[in-house]
C-alpha beads as a LAMMPS data file, in Angstrom:
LAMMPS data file: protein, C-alpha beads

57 atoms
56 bonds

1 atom types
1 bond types

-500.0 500.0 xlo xhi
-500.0 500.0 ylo yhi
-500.0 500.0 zlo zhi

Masses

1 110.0

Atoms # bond

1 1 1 -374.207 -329.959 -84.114
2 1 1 -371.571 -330.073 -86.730
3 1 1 -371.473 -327.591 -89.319
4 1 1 -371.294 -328.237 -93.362
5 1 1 -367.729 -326.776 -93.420
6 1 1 -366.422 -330.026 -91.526
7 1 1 -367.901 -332.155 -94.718
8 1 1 -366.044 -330.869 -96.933
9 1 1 -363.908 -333.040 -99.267
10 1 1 -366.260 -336.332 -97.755
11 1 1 -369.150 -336.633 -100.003
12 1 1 -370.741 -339.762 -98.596
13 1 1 -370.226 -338.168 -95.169
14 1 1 -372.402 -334.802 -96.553
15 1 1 -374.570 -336.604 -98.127
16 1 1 -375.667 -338.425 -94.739
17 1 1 -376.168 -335.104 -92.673
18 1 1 -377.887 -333.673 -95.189
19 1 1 -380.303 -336.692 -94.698
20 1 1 -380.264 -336.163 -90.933
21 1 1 -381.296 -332.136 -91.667
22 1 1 -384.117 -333.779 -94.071
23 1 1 -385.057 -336.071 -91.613
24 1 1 -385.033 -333.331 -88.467
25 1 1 -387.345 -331.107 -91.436
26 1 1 -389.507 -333.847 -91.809
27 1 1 -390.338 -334.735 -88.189
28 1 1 -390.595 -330.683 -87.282
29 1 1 -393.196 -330.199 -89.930
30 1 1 -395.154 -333.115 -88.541
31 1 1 -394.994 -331.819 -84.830
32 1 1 -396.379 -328.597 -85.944
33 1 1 -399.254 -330.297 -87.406
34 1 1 -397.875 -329.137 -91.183
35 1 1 -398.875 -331.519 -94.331
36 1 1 -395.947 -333.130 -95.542
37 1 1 -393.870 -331.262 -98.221
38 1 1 -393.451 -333.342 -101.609
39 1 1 -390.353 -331.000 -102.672
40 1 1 -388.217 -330.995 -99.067
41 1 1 -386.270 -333.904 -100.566
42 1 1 -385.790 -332.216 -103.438
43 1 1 -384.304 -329.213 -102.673
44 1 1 -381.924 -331.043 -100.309
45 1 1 -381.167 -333.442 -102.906
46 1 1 -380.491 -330.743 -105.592
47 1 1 -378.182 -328.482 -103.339
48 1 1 -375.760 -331.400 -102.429
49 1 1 -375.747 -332.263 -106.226
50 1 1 -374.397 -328.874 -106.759
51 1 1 -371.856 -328.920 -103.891
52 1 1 -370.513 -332.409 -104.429
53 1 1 -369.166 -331.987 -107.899
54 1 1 -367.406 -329.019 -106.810
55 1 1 -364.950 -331.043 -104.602
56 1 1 -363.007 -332.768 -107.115
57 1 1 -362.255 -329.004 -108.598

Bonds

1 1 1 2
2 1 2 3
3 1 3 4
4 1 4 5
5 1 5 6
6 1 6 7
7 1 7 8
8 1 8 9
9 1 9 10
10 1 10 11
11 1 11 12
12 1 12 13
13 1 13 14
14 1 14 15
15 1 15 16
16 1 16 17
17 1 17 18
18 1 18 19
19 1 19 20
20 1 20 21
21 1 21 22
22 1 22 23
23 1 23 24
24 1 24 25
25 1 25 26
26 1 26 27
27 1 27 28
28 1 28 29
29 1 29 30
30 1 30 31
31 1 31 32
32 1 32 33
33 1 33 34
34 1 34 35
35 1 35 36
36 1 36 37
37 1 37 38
38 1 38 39
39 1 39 40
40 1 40 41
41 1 41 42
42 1 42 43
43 1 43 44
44 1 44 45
45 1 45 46
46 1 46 47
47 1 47 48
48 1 48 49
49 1 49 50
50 1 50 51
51 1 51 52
52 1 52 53
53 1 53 54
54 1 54 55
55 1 55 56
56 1 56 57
């Protein structure tokens, strides 16, 4: 599995395997049996909003 290092400087290319790990989350939580959980998306979503700005720096 690739790692978040060999991302960096390709924001559209993070942003997609961060949406495979959310995806992967998703479909673990509903093999265990888990309820789904309304703020996954949004702590994925608000961790590559911090990392992405930090590129152009």
């Amino acid at each position: 599995m690739a790692s978040l290092v060999e991302f960096a400087g390709q924001g559209d290319l993070l942003v997609a395997y961060m949406g495979d790990w959310h995806r992967l989350g998703v479909e673990e939580r509903e093999r265990r049996g888990l309820p789904p959980d309304p703020n996954m998306q949004l702590r994925r979503l608000g961790w590559v909003d911090m990392v992405l700005p930090a590129q152009g720096e």
